[in-house]
C-alpha positions as CSV (number, residue, x, y, z in Angstrom):
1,X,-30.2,-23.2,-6.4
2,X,-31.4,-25.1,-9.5
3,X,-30.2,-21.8,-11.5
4,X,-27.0,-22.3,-10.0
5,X,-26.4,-25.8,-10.7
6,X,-27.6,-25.3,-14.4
7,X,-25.2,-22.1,-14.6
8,X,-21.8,-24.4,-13.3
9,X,-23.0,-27.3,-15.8
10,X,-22.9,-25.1,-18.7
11,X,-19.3,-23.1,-17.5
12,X,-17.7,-26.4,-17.2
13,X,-19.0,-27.6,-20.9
14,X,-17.4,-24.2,-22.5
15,X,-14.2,-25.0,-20.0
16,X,-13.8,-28.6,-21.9
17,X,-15.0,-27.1,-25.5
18,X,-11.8,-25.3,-25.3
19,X,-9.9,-28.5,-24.4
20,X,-10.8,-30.3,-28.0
21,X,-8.0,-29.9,-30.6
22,X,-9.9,-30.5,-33.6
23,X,-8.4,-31.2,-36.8
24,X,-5.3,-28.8,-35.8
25,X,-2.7,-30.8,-38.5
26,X,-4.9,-31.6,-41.3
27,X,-3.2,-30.9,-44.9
28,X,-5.0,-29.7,-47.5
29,X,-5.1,-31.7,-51.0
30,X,-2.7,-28.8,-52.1
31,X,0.2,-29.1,-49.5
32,X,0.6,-33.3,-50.1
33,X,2.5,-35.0,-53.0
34,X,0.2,-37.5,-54.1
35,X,2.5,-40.0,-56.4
36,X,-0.1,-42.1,-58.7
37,X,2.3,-43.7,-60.8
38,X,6.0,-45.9,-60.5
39,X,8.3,-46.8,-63.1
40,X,11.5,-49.0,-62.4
41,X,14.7,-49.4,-64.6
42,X,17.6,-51.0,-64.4
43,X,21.1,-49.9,-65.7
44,X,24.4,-50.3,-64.5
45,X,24.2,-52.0,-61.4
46,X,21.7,-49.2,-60.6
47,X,17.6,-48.9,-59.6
48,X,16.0,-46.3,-61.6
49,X,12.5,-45.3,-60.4
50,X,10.1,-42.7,-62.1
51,X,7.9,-41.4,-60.2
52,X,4.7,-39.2,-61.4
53,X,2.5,-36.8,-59.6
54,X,-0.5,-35.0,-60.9
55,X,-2.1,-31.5,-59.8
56,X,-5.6,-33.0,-57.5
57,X,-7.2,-29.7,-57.4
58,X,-6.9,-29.7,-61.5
59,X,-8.2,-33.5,-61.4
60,X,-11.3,-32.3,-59.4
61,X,-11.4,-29.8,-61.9
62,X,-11.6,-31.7,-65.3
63,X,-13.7,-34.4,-63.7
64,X,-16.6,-31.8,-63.4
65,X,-16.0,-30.9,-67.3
66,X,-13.3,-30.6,-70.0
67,X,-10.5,-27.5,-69.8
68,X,-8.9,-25.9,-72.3
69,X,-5.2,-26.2,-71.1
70,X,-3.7,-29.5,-71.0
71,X,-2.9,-31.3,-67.3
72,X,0.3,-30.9,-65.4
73,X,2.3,-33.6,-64.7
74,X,5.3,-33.7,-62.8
75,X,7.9,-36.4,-63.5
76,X,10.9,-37.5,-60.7
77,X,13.8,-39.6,-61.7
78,X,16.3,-41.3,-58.5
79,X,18.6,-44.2,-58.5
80,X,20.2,-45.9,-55.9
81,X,21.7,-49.4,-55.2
82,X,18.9,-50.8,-53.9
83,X,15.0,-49.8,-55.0
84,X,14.9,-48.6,-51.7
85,X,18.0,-46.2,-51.8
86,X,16.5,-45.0,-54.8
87,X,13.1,-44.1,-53.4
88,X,14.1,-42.2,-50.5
89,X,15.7,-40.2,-52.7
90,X,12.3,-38.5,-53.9
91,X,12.6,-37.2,-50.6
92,X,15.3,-35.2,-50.6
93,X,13.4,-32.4,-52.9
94,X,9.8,-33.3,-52.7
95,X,9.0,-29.7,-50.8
96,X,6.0,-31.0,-49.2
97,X,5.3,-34.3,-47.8
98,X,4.9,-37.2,-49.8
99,X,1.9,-39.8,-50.0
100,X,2.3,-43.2,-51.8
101,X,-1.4,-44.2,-51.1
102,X,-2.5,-43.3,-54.6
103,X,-0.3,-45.1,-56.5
104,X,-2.9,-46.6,-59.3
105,X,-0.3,-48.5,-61.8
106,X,3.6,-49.7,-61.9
107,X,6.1,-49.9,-65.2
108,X,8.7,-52.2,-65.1
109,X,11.6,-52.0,-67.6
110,X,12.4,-55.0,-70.1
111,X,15.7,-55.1,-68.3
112,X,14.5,-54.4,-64.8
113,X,12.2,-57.7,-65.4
114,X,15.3,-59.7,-66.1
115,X,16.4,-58.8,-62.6
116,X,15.3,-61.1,-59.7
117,X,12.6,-59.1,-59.3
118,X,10.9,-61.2,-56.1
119,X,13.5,-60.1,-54.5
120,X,13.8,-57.0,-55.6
121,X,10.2,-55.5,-55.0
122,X,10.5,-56.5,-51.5
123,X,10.4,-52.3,-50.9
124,X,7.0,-52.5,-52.6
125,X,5.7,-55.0,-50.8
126,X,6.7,-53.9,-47.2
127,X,5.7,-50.4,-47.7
128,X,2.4,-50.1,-45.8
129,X,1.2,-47.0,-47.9
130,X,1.8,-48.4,-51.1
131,X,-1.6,-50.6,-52.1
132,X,-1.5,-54.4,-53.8
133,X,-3.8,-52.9,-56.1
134,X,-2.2,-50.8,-58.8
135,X,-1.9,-52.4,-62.9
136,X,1.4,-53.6,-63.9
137,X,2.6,-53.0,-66.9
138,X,6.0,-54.2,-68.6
139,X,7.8,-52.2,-71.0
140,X,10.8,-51.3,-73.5
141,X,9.8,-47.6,-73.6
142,X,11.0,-44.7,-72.0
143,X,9.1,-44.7,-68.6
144,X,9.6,-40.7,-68.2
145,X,8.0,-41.0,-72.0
146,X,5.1,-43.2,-70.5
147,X,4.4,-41.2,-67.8
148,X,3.5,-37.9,-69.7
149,X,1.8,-39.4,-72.6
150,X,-1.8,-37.2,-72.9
151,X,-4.9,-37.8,-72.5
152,X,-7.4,-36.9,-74.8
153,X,-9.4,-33.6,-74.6
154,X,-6.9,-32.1,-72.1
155,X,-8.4,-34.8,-69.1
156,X,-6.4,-36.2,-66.5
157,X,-3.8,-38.6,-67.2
158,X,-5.6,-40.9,-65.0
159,X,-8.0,-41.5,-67.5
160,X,-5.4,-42.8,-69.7
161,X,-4.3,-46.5,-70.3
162,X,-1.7,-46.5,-67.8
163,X,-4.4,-45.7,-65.3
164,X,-7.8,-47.3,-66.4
165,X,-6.9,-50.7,-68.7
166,X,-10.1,-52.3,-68.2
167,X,-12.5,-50.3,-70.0
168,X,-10.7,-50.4,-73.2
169,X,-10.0,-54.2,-72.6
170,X,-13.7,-55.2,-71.7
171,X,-14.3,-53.5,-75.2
172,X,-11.4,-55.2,-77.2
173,X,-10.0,-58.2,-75.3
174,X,-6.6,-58.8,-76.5
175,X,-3.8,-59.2,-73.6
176,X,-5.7,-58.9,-70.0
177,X,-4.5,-56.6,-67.5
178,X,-3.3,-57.4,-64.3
179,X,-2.5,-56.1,-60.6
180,X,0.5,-56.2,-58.7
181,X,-1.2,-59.0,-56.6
182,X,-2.3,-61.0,-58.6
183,X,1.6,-60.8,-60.9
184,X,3.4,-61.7,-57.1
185,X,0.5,-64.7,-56.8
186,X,1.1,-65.8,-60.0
187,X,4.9,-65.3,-60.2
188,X,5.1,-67.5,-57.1
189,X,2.8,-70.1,-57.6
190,X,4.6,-73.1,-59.1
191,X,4.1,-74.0,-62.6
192,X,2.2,-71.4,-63.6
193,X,3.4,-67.9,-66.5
194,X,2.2,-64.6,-65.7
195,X,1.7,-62.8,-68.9
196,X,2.7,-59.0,-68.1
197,X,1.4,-56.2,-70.5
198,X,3.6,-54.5,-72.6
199,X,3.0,-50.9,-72.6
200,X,4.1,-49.0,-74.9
201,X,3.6,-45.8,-77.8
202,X,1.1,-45.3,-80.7
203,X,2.8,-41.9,-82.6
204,X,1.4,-43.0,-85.9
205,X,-3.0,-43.2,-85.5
206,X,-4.3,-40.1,-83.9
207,X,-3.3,-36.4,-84.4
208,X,-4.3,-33.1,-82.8
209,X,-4.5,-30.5,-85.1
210,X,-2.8,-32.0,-87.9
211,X,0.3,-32.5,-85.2
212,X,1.2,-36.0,-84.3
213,X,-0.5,-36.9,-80.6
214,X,0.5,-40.2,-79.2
215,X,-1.1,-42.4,-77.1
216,X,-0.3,-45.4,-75.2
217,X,-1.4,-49.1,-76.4
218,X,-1.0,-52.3,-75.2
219,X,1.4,-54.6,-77.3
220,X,2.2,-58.2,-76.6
221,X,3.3,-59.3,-73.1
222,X,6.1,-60.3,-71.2
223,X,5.8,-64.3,-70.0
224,X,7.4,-64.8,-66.6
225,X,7.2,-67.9,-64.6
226,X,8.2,-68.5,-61.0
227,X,9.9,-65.2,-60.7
228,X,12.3,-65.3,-63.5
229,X,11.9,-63.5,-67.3
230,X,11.4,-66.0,-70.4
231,X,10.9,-63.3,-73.1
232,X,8.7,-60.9,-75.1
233,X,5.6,-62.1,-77.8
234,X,3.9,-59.3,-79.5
235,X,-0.2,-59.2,-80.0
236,X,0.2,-61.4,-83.2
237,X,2.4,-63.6,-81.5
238,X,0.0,-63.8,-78.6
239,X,-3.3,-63.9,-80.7
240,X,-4.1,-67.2,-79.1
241,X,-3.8,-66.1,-75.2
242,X,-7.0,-63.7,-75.7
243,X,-9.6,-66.7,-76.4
244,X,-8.0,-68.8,-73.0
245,X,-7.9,-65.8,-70.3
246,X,-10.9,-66.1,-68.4
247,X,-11.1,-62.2,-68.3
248,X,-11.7,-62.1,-72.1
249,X,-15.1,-60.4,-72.9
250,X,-15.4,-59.4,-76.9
251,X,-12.6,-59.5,-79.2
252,X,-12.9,-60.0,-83.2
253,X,-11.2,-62.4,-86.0
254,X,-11.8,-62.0,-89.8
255,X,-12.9,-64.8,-91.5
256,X,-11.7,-65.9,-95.2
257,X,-13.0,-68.0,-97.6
258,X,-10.3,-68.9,-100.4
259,X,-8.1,-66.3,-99.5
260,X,-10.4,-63.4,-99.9
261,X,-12.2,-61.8,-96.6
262,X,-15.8,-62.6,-96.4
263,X,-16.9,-61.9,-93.0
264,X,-16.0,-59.7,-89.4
265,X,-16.7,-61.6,-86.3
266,X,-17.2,-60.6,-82.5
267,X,-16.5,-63.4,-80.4
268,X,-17.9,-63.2,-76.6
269,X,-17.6,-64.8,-72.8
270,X,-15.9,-68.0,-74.0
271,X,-16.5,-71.0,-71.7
272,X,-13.3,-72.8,-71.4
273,X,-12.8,-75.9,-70.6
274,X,-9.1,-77.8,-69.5
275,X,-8.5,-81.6,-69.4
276,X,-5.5,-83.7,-69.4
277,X,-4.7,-87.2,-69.8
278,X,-1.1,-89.1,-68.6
279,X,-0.6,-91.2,-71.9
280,X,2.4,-93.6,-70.9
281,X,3.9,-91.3,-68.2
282,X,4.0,-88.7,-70.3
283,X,1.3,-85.4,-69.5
284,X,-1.6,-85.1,-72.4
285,X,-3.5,-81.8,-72.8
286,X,-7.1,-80.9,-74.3
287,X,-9.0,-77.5,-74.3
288,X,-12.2,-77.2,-74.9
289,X,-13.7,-73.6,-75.7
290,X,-17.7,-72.6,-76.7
291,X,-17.9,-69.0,-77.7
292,X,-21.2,-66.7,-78.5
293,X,-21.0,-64.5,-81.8
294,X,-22.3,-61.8,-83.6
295,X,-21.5,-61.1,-87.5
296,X,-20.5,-57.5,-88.1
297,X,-19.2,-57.3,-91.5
298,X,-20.2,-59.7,-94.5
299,X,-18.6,-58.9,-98.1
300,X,-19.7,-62.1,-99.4
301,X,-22.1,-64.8,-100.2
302,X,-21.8,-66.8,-96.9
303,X,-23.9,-68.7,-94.5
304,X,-23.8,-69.3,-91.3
305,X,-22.8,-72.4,-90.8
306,X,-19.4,-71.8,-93.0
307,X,-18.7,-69.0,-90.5
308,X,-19.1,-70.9,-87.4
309,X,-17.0,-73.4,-89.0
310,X,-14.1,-70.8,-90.5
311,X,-14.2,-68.6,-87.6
312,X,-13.5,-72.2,-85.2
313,X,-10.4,-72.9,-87.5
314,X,-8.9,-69.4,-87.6
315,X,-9.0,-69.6,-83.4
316,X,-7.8,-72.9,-83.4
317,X,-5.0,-72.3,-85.3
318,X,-4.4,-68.8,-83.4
319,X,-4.2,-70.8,-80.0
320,X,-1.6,-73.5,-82.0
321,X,0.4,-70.9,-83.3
322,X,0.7,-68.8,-79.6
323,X,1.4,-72.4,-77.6
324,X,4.2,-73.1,-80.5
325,X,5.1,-69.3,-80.1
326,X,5.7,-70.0,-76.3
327,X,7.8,-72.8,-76.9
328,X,10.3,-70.9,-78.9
329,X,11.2,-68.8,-75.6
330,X,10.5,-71.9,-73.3
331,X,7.1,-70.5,-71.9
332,X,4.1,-72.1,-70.9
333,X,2.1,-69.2,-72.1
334,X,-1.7,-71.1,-71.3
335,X,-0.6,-72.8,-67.9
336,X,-1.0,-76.5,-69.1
337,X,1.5,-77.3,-66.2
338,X,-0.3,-76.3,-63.5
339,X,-2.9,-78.2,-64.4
340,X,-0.7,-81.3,-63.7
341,X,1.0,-79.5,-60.5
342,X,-3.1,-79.3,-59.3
343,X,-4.5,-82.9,-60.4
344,X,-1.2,-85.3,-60.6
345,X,1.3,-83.2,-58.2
346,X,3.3,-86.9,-57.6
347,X,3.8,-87.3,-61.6
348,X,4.9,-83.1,-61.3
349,X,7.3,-83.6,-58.9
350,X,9.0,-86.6,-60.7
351,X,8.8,-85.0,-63.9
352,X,10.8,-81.5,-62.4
353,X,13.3,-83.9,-60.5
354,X,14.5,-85.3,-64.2
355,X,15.0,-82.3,-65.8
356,X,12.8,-83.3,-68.7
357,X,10.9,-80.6,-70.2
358,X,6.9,-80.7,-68.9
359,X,6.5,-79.3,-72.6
360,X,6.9,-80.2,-76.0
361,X,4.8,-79.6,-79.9
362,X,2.7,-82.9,-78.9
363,X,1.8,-82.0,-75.6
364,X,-1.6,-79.6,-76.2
365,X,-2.6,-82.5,-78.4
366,X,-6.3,-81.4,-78.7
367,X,-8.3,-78.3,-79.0
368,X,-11.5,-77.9,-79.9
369,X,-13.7,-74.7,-81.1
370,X,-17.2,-74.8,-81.2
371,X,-18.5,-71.2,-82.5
372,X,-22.8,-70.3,-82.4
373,X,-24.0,-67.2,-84.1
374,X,-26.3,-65.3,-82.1
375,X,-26.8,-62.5,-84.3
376,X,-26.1,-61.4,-88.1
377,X,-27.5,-58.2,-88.6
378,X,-30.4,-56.6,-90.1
379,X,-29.9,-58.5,-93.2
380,X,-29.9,-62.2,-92.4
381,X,-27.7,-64.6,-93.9
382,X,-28.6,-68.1,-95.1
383,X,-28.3,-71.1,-92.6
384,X,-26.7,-73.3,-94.9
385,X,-25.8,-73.7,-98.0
């Protein structure tokens, strides 16, 4: 009997084995479009997106070593009325089904920015497979261009700029990069300029085989402040922003001393410090900044006190120069005014209903640099003089 029992128990599990599906529809890597990248243009009443997708079985390929035939990357180009209408295009030839999940950075056109672009990125921000995540990036370049700019060593273009920003920022902090979330947060949070990078083409530094081989760079940024385009600053323009973003880890200035270049300076982690004052109705601002440094070039008789001090006037001045530089496109490139939206909203909200400008040359009316040298070298420099 007990035989019997045991013998119906183990018919009826093989019965219901044969009822499980198991993973009947999954796709392999090879069968799915995986887009990684968006680019957006704007041109005649049209939306132009760029779309690029990579090869994953080659990616799983060169991330296990280096090969000796450059990646394949495939470039689409749709327009349409609406960015919408312009994305289901893709669609129409993509051969295999298409996955928006992997989408790890977006390039928006110069004249797609000066669009009313909260509205307009309401496709991206409704899509549920497309993540907040990805690096934004502004640009005057052509985005097909962008998009199939090499790596080196024949690697993936994801480990290019476009894809991976923050290493080669955390090494040189110049203009910080930034995701989609937090350009929306910052685009519509009142009184505050979201400084997009501008991406764009180096033909000129490195060369493969004696052959030109461009690479991407970062130059400048694009200010934008509650959803609407105030204009383009390149780096130099924008030298001051790097030594306010909280993100900024190294970056270097060259000190002179009458004219001539005496030292090379790595400035690190500043602590920064905001303050304001209402002087007669009118909004007051101080910043305060305390940086670590280390000396990496002397080519003269100096000590360290003259570079502390030198090195604390040449930022000074930088973060002048980029505040006056704002001004010229009416941009609050630091963010003063949110500072006074935050502490004295009542005094904000009066100042907006006039019409007056929140900004003028007097109104970042102190800053102050204090510089400490933590290292010099092997070979030491005097204190003082």
């Amino acid at each position: 009997m007990r035989v019997y029992l045991r013998l119906i128990k183990i018919t009826s599990a093989l019965m219901l084995l044969n009822l499980l599906c198991g993973c009947w529809d999954i796709k392999e890597v090879q069968d799915v479009n995986y887009i990684t990248a968006l680019g957006i243009d704007y041109e005649d009443g049209n939306f132009i997106v760029y779309t690029q997708m990579l090869d994953f079985s080659y990616v799983a390929k060169a991330e296990t070593g280096k090969s000796d035939k450059p990646a394949q990357v495939w470039t689409g180009k749709t327009s349409g009325k609406t960015l919408n209408l312009a994305i289901s295009q893709i669609f129409n030839s993509a051969q295999e089904r298409t996955v928006w999940s992997h989408i790890s950075c977006v390039i928006m056109s110069e004249n797609y920015l000066k669009t009313d672009i909260l509205k307009n990125n309401d496709t991206i921000n409704r899509y549920q497979e497309v993540r907040w995540t990805p690096w934004v990036f502004g640009t005057k370049e052509s985005i097909e261009r962008l998009l199939t700019t090499t790596a080196f060593f024949n690697l993936s273009p994801l480990k290019t700029l476009l894809h991976e920003p923050s290493q080669e920022y955390k090494q040189k902090s110049q203009i910080a990069p930034i995701r989609f979330f937090n350009f929306i947060s910052q685009l519509t949070e009142p009184a505050t300029t979201a400084i997009l990078p501008n991406l764009a083409i180096d033909s000129s530094t490195w060369k493969l085989n004696e052959k030109k081989d461009p690479k991407l760079i970062i130059d400048g940024g694009y200010a934008m402040s509650e959803g609407k385009y105030n204009g383009l600053l390149n780096d130099k323009e924008l030298s001051g922003l790097r030594w306010l973003q909280k993100e900024m880890r190294r970056s270097p200035i060259a000190v002179k001393k009458d004219g001539v270049y005496t030292a090379f300076v790595y400035l690190e982690n500043p602590k920064i410090r905001r303050s304001l004052k209402i002087v007669h109705g009118v909004p007051r601002y101080q910043v305060h900044i305390e940086f670590r440094a280390n000396v990496t070039e002397a080519l003269a008789e100096i000590t360290e006190t003259e570079i502390e001090k030198m090195a604390a006037e040449v930022i000074k001045q930088e973060i002048l120069d980029t505040y006056n530089n704002g001004l010229k496109i009416k941009s609050d490139v630091y963010s003063l005014k949110h500072l006074l939206f935050k502490q004295k909203t009542g005094i904000w909200k009066k100042l907006q209903q006039s019409g007056d400008d929140l900004l003028d040359e007097n109104s970042l009316d102190l800053v102050t640099v204090k510089v400490n040298l933590e290292y010099v070298g092997m070979t030491k420099l005097p204190k003082k003089s």
